[in-house]
C-alpha positions in Angstrom: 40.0 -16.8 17.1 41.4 -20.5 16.9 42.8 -21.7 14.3 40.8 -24.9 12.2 43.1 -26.7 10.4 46.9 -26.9 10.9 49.1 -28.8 8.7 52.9 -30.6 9.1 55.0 -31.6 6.6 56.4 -35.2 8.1 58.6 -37.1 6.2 60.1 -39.1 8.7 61.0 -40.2 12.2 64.4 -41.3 11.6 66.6 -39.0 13.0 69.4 -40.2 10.4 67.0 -39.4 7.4 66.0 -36.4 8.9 69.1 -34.7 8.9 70.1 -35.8 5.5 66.8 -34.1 4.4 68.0 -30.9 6.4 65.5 -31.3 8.6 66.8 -30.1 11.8 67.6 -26.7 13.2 71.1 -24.9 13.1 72.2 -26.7 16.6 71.1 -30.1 14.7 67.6 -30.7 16.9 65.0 -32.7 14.9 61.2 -33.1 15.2 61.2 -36.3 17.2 58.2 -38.8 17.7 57.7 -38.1 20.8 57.6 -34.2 20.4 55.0 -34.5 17.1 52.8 -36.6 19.6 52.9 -33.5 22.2 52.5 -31.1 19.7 49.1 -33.2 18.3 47.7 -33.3 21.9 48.4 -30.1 22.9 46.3 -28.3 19.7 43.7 -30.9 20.7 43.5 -30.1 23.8 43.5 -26.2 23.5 41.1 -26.5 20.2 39.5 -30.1 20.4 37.6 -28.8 16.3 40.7 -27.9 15.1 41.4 -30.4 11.8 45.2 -31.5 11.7 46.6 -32.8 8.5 49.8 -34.1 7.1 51.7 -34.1 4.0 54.4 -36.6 3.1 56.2 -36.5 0.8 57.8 -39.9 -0.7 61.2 -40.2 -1.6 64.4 -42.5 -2.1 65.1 -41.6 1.9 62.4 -42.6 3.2 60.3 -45.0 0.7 60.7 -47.8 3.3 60.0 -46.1 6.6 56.4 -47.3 8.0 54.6 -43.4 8.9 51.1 -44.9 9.3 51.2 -47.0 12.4 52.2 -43.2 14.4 49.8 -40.9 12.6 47.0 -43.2 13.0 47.8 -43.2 17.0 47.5 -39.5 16.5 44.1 -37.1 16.2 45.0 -36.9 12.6 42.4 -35.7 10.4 44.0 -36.3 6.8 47.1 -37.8 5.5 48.5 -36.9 2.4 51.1 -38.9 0.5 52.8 -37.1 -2.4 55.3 -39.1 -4.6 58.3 -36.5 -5.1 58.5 -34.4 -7.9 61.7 -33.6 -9.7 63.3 -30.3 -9.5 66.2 -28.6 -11.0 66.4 -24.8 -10.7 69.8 -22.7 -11.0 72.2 -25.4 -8.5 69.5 -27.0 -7.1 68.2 -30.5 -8.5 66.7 -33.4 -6.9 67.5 -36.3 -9.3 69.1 -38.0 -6.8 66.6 -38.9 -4.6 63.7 -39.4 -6.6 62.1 -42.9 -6.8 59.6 -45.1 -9.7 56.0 -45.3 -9.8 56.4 -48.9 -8.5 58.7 -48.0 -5.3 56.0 -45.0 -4.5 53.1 -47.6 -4.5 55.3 -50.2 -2.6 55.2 -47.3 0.1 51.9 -46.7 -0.6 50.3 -50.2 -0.2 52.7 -51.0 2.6 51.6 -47.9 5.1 47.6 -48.5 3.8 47.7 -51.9 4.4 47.5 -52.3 8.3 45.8 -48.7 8.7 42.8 -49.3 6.0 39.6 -50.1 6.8 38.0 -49.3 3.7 38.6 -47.6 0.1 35.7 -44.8 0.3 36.4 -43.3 -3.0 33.7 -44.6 -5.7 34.9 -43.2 -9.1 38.4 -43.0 -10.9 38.8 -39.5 -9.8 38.7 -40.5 -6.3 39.7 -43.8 -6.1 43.0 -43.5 -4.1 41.0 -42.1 -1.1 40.6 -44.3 1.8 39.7 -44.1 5.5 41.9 -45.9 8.3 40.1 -47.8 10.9 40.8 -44.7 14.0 39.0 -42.2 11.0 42.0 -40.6 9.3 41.4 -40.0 6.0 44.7 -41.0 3.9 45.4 -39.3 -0.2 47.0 -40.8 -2.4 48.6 -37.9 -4.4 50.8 -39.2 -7.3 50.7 -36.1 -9.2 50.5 -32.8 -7.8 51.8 -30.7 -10.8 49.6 -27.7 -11.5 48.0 -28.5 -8.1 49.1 -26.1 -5.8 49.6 -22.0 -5.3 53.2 -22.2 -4.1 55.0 -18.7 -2.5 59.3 -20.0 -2.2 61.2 -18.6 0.5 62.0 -15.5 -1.4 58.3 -14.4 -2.0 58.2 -15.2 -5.5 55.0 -16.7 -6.8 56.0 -19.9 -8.7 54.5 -21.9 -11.4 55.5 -25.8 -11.2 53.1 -26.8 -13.5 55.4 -27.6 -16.6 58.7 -30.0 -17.1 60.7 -30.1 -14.0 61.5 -26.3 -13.3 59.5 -23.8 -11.7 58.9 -20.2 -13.4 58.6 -17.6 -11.0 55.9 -15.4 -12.1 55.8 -12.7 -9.7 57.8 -11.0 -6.5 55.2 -10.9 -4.1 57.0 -8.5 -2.1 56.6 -5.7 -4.4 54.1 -7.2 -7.3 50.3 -7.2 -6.8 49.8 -10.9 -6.1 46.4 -10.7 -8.2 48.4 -9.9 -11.1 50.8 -12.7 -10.6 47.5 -15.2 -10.3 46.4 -14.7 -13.6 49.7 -16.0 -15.0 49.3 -19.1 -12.6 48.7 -22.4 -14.7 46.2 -24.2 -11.4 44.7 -27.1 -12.5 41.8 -25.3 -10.3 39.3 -28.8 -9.6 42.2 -30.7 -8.7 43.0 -27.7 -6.4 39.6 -27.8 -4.6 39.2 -31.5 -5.3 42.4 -31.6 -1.6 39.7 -29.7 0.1 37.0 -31.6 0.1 
């Protein structure tokens, strides 16, 4: 069985911002260009249905790189771009790098504007959905809280849809993960509404 859709978190292609995200291995190899490009093809070519998708998320790092101009080269079905949500949890806390409403959609209109052919969304709801002129769709997703079912590294089932913490609601390692579910606060038709 192939897969039918595969999806890639990109940020950037800098190789500076990428390692200052901690985007690189233990030997301090990055995902270049070049090598996304390779990657792209090569599912193509062993699964030409198989949808790929990308998530970007926005941040004070990267808020004036340019993504669209390579995706849009690329057989990418959907782009995604998330403005970064603040997170504090124990030590961890992301403060630092988040950025305004204003600098998200100066990243926004600035990636759309040369890749756009039209805005295809025709009510509020889905009015920051447009279409590039190769046929990737492109998101705009400002607000993601309560949008997602989010598992962390440890296997804990996590709740991120209040203030700027996540509650963890379950161990999914040794909890049943239905149990855990009900807790979950999922805004459930913004949920489906990413998989239309």
């Amino acid at each position: 069985p192939l897969f039918t859709t595969i999806g890639f978190s990109i940020d950037s292609f800098e190789p500076d911002t990428l390692l200052t995200m901690g985007r690189k291995t233990s030997t301090g190899d990055y995902l270049s260009e070049e090598r996304f490009q390779e990657i792209c093809r090569k599912i193509k070519e062993v699964n030409p249905n198989c949808k790929l998708k990308v998530n970007s998320v926005v941040t004070s790092l990267n808020q004036q790189e340019e993504l669209c101009s390579i995706l849009n080269e690329l057989p990418i079905n959907k782009w995604k771009i998330i403005k970064m949500r603040v997170f504090t949890n124990d030590s961890f806390d992301n403060s630092d790098i988040q950025i305004t409403d204003e600098e998200y959609q100066e990243f926004v209109e600035r990636n759309i504007r040369d890749c756009t052919l039209e805005q295809k969304g025709d009510s509020e709801k889905d009015s920051d959905l447009y279409r590039s002129k190769q046929g990737m769709q492109i998101v705009i997703e400002k607000d993601v809280q309560g949008a997602y079912i989010i598992i962390d590294a440890n296997g804990y089932l996590i709740d991120n849809s209040v203030g700027t913490s996540h509650e963890i609601l379950i161990d999914c390692k040794t909890e049943r993960f239905q149990e855990g579910f009900k807790k979950l606060s999922l805004d459930k038709e913004l949920y489906f509404s990413r998989y239309k």
